[in-house]
C-alpha positions as CSV (number, residue, x, y, z in Angstrom):
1,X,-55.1,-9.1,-17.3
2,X,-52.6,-7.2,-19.5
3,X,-52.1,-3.6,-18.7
4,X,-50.5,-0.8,-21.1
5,X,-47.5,1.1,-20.1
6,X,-47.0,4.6,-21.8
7,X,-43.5,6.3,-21.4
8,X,-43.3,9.5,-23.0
9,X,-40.7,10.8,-24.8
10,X,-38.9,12.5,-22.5
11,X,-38.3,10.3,-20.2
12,X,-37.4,7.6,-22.8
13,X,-34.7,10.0,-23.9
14,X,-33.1,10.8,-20.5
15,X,-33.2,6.3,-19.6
16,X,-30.9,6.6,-22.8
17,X,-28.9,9.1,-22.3
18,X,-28.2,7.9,-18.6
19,X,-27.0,4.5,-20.5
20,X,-25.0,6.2,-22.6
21,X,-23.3,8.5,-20.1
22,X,-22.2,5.5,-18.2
23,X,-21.2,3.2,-21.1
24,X,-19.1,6.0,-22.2
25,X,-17.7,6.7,-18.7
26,X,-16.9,3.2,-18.4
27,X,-14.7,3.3,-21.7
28,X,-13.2,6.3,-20.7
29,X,-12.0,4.9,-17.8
30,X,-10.4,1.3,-19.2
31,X,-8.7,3.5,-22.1
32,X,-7.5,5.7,-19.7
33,X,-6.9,3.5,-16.4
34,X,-3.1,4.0,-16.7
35,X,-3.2,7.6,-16.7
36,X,-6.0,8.0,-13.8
37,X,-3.9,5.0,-11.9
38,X,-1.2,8.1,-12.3
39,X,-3.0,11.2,-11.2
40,X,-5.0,9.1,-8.7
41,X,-1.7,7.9,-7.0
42,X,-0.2,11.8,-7.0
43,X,-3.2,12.7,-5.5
44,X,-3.1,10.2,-3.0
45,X,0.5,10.7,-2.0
46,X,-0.3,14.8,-2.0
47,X,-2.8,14.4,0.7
48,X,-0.5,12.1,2.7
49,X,2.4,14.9,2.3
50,X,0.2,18.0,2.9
51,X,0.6,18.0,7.2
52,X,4.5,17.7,6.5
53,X,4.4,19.7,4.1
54,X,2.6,22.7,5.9
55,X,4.7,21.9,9.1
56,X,8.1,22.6,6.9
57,X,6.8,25.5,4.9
58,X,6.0,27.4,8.7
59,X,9.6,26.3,9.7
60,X,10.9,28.3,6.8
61,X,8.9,31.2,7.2
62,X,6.4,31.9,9.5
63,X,4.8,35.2,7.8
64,X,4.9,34.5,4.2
65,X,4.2,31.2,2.8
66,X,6.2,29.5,0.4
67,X,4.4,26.4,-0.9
68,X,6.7,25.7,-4.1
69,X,9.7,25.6,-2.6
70,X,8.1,23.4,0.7
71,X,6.4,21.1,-1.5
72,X,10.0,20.5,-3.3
73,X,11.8,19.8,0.0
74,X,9.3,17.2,1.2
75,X,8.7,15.5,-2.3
76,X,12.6,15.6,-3.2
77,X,13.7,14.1,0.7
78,X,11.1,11.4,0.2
79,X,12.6,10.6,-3.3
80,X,16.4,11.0,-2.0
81,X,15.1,8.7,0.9
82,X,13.7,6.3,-1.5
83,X,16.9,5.9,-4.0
84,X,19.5,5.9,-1.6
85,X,17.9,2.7,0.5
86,X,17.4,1.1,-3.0
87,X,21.1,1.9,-3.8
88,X,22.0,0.5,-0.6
89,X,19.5,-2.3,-0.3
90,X,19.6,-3.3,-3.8
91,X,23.5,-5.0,-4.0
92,X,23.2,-6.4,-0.6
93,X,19.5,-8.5,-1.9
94,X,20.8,-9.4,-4.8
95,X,24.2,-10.7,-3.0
96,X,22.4,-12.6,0.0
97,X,19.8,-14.0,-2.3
98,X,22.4,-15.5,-4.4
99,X,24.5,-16.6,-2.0
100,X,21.1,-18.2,-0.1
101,X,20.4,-20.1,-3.8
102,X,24.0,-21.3,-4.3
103,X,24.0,-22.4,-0.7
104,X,20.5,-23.5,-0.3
105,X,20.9,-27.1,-1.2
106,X,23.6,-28.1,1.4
107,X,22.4,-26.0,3.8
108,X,18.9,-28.1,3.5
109,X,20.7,-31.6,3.2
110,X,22.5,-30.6,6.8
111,X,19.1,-29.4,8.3
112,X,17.3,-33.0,6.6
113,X,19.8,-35.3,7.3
114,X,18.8,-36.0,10.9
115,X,15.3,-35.8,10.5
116,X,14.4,-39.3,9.7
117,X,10.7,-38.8,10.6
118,X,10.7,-37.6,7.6
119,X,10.9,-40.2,5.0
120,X,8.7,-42.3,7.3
121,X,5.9,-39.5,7.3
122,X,6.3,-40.7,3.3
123,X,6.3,-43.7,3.5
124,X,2.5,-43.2,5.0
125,X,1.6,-41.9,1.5
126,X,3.4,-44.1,-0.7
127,X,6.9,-42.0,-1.2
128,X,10.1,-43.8,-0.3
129,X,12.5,-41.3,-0.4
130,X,11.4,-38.0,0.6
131,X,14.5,-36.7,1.8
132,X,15.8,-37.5,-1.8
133,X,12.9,-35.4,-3.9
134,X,13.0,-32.5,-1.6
135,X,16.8,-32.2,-2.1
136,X,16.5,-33.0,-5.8
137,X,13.3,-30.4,-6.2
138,X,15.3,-27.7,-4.1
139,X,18.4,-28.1,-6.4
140,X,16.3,-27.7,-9.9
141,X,14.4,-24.8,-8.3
142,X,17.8,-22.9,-7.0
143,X,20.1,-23.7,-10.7
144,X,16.8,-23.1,-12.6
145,X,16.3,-19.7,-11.1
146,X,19.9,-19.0,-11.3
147,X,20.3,-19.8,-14.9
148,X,17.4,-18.1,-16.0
149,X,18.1,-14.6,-13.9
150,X,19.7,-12.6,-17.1
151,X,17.0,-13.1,-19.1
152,X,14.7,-12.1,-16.5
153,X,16.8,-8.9,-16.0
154,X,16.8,-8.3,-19.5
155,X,13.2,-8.7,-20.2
156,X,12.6,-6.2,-17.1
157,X,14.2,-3.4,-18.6
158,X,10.8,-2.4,-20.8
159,X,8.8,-2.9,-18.0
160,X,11.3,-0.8,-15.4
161,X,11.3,2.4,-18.2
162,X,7.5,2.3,-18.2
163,X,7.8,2.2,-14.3
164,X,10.2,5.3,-14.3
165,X,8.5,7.2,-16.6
166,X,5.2,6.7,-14.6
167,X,7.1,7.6,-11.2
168,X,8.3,10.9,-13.0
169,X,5.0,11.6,-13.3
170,X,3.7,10.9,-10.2
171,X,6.3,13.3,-8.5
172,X,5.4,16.0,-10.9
173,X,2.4,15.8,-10.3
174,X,2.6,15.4,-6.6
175,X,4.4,18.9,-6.5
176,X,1.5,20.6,-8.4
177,X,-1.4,19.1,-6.4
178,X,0.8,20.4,-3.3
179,X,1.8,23.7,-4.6
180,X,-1.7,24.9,-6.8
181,X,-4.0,22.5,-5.1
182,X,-5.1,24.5,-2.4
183,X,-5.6,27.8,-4.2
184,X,-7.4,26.2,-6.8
185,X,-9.4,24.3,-4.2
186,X,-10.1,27.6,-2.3
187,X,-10.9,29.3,-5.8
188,X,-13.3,26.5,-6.5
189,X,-15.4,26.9,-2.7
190,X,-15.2,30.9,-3.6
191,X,-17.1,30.4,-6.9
192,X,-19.9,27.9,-5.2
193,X,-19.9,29.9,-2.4
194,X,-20.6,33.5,-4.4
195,X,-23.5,31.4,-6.3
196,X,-24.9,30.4,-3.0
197,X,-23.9,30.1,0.3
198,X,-26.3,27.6,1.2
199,X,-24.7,24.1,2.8
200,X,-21.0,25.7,1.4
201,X,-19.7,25.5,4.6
202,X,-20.5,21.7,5.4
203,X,-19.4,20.3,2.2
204,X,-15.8,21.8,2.7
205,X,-16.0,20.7,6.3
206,X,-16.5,17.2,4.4
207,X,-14.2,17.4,2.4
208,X,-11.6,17.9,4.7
209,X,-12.6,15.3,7.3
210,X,-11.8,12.9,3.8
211,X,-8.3,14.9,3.3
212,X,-8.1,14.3,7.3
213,X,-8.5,10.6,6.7
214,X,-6.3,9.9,4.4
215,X,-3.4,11.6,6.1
216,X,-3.6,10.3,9.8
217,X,-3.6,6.9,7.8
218,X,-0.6,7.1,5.3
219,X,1.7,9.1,8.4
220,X,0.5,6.5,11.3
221,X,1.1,3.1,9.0
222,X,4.6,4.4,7.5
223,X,5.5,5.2,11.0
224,X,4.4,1.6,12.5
225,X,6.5,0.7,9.0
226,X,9.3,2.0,10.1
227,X,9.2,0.9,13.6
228,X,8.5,-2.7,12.2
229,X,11.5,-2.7,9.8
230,X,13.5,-1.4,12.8
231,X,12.7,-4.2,15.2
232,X,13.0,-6.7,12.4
233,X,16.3,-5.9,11.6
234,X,17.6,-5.3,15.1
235,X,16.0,-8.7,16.2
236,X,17.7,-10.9,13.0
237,X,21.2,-9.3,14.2
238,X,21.1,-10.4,17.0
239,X,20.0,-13.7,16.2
240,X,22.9,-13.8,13.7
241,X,25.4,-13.2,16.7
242,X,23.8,-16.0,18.5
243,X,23.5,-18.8,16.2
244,X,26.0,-17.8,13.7
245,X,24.7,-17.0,10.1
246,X,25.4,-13.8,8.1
247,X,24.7,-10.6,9.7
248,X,24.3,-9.0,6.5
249,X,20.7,-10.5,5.8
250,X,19.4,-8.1,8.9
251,X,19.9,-4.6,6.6
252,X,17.5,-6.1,4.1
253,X,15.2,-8.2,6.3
254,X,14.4,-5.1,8.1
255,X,13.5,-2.7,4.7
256,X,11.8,-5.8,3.6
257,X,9.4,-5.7,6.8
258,X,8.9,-2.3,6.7
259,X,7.7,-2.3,2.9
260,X,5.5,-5.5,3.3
261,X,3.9,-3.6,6.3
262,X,3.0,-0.9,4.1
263,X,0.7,-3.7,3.0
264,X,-2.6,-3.9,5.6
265,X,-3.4,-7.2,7.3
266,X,-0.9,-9.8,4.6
267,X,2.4,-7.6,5.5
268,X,3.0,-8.9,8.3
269,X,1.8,-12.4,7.6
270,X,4.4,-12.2,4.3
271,X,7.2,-10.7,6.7
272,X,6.4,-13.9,9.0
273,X,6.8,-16.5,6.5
274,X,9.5,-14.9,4.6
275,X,11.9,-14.0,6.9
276,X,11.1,-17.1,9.2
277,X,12.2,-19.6,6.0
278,X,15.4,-17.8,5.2
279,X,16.4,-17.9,8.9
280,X,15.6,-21.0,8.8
281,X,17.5,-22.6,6.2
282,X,20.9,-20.6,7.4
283,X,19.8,-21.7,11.3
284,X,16.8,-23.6,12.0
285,X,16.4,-22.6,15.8
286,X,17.2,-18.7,14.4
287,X,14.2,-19.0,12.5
288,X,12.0,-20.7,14.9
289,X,13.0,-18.2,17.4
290,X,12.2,-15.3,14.9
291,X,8.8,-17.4,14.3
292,X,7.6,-16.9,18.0
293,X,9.2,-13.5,19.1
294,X,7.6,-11.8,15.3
295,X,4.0,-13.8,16.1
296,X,3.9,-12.3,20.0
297,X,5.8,-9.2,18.8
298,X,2.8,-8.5,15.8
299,X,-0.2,-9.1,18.7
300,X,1.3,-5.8,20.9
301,X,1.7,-3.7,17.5
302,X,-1.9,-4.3,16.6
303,X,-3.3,-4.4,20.3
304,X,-0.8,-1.6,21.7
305,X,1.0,0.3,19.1
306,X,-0.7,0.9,16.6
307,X,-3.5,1.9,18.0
308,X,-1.7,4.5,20.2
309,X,0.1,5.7,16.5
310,X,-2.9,5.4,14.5
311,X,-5.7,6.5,17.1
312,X,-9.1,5.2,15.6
313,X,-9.4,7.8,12.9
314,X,-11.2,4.8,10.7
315,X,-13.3,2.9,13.1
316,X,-13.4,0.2,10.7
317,X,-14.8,-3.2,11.4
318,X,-12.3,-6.1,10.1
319,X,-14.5,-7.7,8.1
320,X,-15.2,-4.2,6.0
321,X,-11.2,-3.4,5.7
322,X,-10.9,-7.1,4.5
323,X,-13.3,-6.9,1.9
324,X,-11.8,-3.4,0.8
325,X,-8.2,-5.4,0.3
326,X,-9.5,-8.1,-1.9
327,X,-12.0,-5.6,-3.6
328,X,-8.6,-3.3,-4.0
329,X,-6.3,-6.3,-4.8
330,X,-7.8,-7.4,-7.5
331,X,-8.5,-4.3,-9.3
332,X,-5.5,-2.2,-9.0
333,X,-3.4,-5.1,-7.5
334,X,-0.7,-4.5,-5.0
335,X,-1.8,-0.8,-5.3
336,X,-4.7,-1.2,-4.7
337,X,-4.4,-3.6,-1.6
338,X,-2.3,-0.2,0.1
339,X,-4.8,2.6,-0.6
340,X,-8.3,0.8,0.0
341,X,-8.0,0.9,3.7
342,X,-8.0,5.2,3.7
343,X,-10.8,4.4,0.7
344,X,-13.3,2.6,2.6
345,X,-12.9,5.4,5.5
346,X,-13.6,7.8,3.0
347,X,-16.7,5.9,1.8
348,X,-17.3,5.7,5.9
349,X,-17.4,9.4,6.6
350,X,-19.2,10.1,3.2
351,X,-22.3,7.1,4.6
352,X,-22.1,9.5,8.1
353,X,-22.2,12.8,6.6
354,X,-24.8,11.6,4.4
355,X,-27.7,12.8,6.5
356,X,-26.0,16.5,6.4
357,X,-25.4,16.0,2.4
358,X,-29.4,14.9,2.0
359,X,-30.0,18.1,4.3
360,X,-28.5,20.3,2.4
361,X,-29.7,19.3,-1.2
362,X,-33.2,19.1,0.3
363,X,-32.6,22.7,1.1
364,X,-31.5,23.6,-2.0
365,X,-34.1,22.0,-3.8
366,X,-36.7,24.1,-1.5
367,X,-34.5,27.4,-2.1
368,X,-35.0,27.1,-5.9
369,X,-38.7,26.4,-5.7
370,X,-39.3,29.3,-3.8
371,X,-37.4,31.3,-6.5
């Protein structure tokens, strides 16, 4: 038995004009994804800075408030910060990685050469003379990568003007959101609020427990960041004293482990592995020795420090902050991976508050029937 739909025009329009609304957001948004990466990423770092940035500007002066200048302290120290550990980073990398590549190959023929189990665990599959390709493999990769380094370099230089000019931006920016943001934020809740006053009050509460959210998370991860680089470095010093190797690789291991932890839950796994190989290739018993202290160190950070640093401002479950760093990964890559965490808690406290939200619309639907 057939039956007859009729849909009048009306709502035949609005189906289309919902369709249309989102096909054109959605091409709004892939023309434009550069530019929104851009103010999205100023926006995210203003938030982060605001509780410094209020904390400096009463330091300066505690009657009258001086956001611009503030704003410009904070932003510029971050920046100054930023540049002067790439200047001093930067030479030492480049130096330790090249002397690692040119050195790589003997330094893995000493570490090899008593390890006979080797070519008999390749024998079991067929392979002769293992010891042989992994020293052949290891010299092609290290001369290949080596030869092939100007070019890189040179190719990079269009992609590192696009970067700076982006950066620019994003400080720029950064520095307005902190130093207009909050009048024009207060100037948008006085116009809503003079229209009606109904559920006002709860929606800014809102909004700052997502503000809230976003802050507690950037400060408490760059200072377990920090901390990490610290120990990091401090711990491959010392192992350089003990077994022997270049005490210059513990400057840059320890920046490198405090940007990778920047990265939630694959930081410190990257930090592991990385830092673990290199010390082992200069000292094999270095980097085994990193390998266990980093493993047992990484357990009290999560179970201890962090926690104590952090507090439980997300109350995320790890299988929900997992599928927010592959969801974020793969959209805005490395990006995205850093700022999904303080995402998916704002998503969290938006799903909570979300009985006050349908509260207060049902209110305001009643109030303008009434009218």
């Amino acid at each position: 038995m057939s039956k007859t739909i009729q849909i009048d025009t009306k709502t035949l329009t609005k189906f289309w004009l919902v369709l249309l609304v989102i096909f054109l957001a959605l091409l709004f948004i892939e023309t434009a994804f550069t530019g929104l990466l851009i103010v999205g990423a100023a926006l995210f770092l203003a938030l982060a800075l605001w509780p410094l940035v209020k904390k400096v500007d009463t330091a300066l002066n505690k009657k009258k408030s001086r956001l611009g200048l503030s704003a410009g302290l904070v932003v510029s120290g971050v920046v100054v910060i930023i540049v002067l550990a790439l200047m001093v980073i930067g030479p030492v990398v480049v130096k330790e990685t090249s002397k690692f590549l040119s050195t790589a190959p003997e330094q893995v023929q000493n570490t090899l050469s008593s390890w006979d189990g080797i070519d008999n665990f390749g024998r079991m599959f067929g392979i002769n003379d293992t010891k042989a390709q992994i020293m052949t493999w290891i010299k092609e990769t290290a001369n290949s990568f080596m030869s092939s380094l100007p070019q890189t370099v040179f190719a990079s230089i269009g992609t590192v003007a696009n970067f700076l000019t982006g950066l620019i931006l994003v400080i720029v920016l950064t520095i307005l959101f902190l130093t207009q943001g909050p009048s024009l934020l207060e100037s948008f809740w006085h116009k809503v609020g003079a229209k009606s006053d109904n559920g006002v009050g709860e929606y800014r509460r809102i909004s700052g427990k997502l503000a809230n959210v976003v802050s507690r998370y950037v400060t408490g991860q760059v200072t377990v960041a920090i901390l990490d680089g610290i120990v990091v470095g401090l711990v491959v010093f010392i192992l350089s004293i003990i077994f022997g190797f270049s005490s210059g690789l513990a400057f840059p291991m320890g920046v490198l482990a405090m940007i990778f932890y920047l990265i939630p839950m694959f930081g410190p796994i990257i930090t592991t592995v990385l830092v673990s190989l290199i010390l082992f290739f200069s000292a094999p018993f270095a980097g085994l020795s990193f390998l266990i202290f980093y493993i047992v160190y990484e357990q009290i950070v999560s179970n201890v420090i962090s926690p104590r640093i952090q507090g439980n401002s997300l109350a995320l479950k790890p299988l929900i902050i997992l599928i927010s760093i592959v969801i974020g990964m793969y959209m805005f890559g490395l990006v995205g991976a850093i700022i999904s965490i303080p995402i998916a808690g704002c998503i969290k406290v938006l799903i909570d508050e979300y009985p006050t939200i349908r509260a207060i619309n049902n209110g305001a639907e009643k109030e303008s029937v009434s009218k």
